[in-house]
C-alpha positions in Angstrom: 5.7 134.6 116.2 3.9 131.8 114.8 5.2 128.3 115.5 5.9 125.9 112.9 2.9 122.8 112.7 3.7 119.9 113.9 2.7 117.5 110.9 2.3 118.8 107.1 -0.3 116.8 105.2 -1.2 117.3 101.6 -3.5 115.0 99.3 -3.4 114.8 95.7 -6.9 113.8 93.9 -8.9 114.7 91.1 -11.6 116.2 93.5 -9.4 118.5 96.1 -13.1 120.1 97.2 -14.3 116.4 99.1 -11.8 117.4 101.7 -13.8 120.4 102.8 -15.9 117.9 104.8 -13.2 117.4 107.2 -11.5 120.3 106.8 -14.1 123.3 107.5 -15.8 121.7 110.6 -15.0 120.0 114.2 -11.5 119.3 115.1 -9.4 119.4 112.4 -10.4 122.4 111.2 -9.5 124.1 114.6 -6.1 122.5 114.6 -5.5 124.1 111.1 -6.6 127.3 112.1 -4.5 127.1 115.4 -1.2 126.1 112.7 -0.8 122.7 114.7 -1.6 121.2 111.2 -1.0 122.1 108.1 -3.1 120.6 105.4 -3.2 121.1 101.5 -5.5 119.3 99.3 -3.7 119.3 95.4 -5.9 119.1 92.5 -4.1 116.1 90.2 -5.2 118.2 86.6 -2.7 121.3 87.8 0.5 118.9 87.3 -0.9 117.7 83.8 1.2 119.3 80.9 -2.1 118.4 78.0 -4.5 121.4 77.3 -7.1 119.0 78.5 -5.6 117.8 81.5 -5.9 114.5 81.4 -5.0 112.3 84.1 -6.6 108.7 83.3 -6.3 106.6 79.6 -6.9 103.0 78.4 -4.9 100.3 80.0 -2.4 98.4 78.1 -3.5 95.3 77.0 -7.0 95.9 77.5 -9.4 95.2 79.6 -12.1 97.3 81.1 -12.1 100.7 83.2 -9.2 103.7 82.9 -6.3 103.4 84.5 -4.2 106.8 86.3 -1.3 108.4 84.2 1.5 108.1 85.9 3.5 111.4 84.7 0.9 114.2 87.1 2.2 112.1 90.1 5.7 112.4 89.5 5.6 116.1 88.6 3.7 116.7 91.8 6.3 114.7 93.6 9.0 116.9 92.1 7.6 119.8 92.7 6.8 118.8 96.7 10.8 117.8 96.8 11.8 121.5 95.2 9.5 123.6 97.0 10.2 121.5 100.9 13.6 120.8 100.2 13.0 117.3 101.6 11.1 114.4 100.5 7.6 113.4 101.9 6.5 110.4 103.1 4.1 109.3 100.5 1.0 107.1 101.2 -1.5 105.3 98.7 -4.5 105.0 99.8 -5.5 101.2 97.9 -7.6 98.1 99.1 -4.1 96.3 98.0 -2.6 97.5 100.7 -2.1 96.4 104.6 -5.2 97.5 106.4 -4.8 100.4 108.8 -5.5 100.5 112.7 -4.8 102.7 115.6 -1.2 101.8 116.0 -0.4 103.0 112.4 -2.1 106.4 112.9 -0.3 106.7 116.1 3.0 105.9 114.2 2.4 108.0 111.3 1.1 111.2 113.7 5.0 111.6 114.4 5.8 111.9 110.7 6.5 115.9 109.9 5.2 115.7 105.7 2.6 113.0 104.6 1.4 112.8 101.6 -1.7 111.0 100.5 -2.1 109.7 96.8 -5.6 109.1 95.9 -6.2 106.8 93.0 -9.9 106.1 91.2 -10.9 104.1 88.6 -8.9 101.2 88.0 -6.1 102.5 89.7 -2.7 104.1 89.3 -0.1 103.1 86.7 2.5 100.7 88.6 5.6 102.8 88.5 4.2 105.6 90.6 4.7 103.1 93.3 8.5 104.1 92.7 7.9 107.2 94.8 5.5 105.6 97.3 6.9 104.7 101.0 3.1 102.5 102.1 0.2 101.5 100.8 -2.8 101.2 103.7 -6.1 99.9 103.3 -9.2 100.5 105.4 -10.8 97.3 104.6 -11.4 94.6 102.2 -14.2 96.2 100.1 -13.2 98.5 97.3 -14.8 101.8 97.1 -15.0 104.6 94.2 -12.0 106.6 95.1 -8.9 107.0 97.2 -10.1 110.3 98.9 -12.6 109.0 101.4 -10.4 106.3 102.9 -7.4 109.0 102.8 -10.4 111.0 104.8 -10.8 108.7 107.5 -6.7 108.0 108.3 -5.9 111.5 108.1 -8.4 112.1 110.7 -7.3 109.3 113.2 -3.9 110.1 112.7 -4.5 113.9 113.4 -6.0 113.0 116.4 -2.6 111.5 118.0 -1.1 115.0 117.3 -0.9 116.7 120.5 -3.0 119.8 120.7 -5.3 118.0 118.6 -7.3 116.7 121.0 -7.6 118.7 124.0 -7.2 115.6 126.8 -4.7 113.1 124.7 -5.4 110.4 127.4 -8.9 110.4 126.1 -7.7 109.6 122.5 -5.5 106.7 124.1 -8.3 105.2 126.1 -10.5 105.2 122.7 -11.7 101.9 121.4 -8.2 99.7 119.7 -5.6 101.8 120.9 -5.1 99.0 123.8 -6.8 96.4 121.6 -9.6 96.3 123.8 -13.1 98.5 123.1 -14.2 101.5 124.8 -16.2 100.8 128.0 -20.5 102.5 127.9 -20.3 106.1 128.4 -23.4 107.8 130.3 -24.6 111.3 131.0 -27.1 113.4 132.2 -29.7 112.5 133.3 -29.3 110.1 135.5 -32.6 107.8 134.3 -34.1 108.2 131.0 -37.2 106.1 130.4 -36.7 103.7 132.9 -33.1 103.4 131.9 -30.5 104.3 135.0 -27.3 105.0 134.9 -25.3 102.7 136.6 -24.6 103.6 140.5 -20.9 103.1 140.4 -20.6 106.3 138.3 -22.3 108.1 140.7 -20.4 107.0 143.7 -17.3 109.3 143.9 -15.7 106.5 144.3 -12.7 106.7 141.4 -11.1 102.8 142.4 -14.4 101.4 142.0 -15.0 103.7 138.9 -11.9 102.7 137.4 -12.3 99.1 138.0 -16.1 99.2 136.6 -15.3 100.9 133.6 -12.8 98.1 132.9 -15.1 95.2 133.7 -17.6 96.9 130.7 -14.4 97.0 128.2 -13.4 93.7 128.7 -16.8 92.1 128.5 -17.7 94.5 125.2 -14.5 92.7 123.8 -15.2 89.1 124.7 -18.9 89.8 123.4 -18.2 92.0 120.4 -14.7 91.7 119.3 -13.0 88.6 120.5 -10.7 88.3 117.8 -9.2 91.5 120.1 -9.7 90.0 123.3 -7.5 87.0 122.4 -4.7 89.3 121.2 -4.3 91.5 124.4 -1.8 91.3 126.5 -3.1 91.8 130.1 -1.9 93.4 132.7 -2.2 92.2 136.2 -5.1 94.8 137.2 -6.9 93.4 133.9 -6.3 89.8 134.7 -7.5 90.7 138.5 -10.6 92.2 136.7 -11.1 89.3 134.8 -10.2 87.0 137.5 -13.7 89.2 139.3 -15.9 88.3 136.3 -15.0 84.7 136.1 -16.0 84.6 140.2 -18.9 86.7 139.8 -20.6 84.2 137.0 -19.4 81.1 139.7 -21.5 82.3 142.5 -24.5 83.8 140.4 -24.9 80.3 139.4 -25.2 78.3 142.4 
């Protein structure tokens, strides 16, 4: 017997077909085909009630660019709500909103129904925001349409789902999750062009590893990001690491 999935995601845009991109290939598309996701991407025109299905007119007031009807949300809302039996949790993907990061893909991972609105033009008429629960950003640019951002949070949240992801501490040791970046990966071979990978790695030895491997994040972070470095909160093997690098640079010096 087929289990149930663990999270249920829908979209609604104008151009359903986009989301074959992440849907037909690599992860995602495994974890749908193994039911530990279910995914269903609506096209906005089916709940129109116009023989032209319309779903953007003139603003009122004026001004340039079309703005999104408001009535093909709401009847896709009702229709979610009467076919579930329960109300999803409904997310609009706009460069209004509060810009997403790991921690709100690992929080909305445990949500059972998500729904993602995607808006184009200039946006969606202001009382659909009655039926929406966030509004999450991936930035502050604007780009053409709702459905790429939606693209790029419903991946990063899938991959908090377990089952996902085969090794879930490798998801939680990715860049941000611990507000500090990933530390250098390497592979075979061992020296490319000169280029060798570091010793450590090759020692066997997993404290030294471990503690390597940490040195690199922390200094990626103070180099790259250290907007993130500043907000960490260290723990004592970190602040012992630190506590190394800080000695290391001393005596290199004199």
């Amino acid at each position: 017997m087929m289990m149930n999935p663990k999270i249920e995601i829908d979209v609604v845009t104008i151009f359903p077909q986009m989301f074959d991109s992440i849907t037909n290939f690599g992860v995602l598309s495994r974890a749908i085909k193994n039911n530990i996701i279910s995914f269903t991407a609506h096209n906005l025109r089916d709940y129109t009630k116009d023989k032209h299905k319309v779903t953007d007119l003139y603003a009122y007031g004026g001004g340039p660019g079309m703005v999104m009807k408001p009535e093909p949300f709401f009847e896709f809302y009702d229709y979610y709500v009467e076919s579930k039996g329960k109300k999803p949790y409904v997310i609009l993907t706009s460069p209004q909103g509060k810009q997403f990061n790991t921690h709100d893909a690992e929080r909305l991972s445990k949500k059972e129904n998500i729904v993602f609105f995607c808006g184009r033009y200039e946006g969606i008429d202001e009382r659909v925001m009655n039926i929406v629960d966030e509004e999450l950003s991936i930035g502050d640019f604007v780009v053409t349409g709702g459905e790429l951002p939606a693209m790029l949070m419903i991946d990063a949240i899938c991959r908090f789902v377990p089952g996902v992801v085969g090794d879930i501490d490798s998801v939680k040791n990715d860049s941000f999750y611990n507000q500090l970046l990933d530390h250098p990966h390497y592979t075979k071979p061992r020296e490319y062009r000169g280029m060798k990978v570091p010793e450590v790695l090759l020692s066997g030895n997993h404290k030294k590893i471990e503690e390597f491997r940490k040195k690199e994040s922390i200094i990626k972070t103070i180099l790259k990001r250290p907007d993130l470095f500043v907000k960490h909160d260290f723990d004592e093997f970190e602040k012992q690491v630190i506590a190394n690098i800080i000695r290391e640079l001393i005596l290199n010096e004199k």
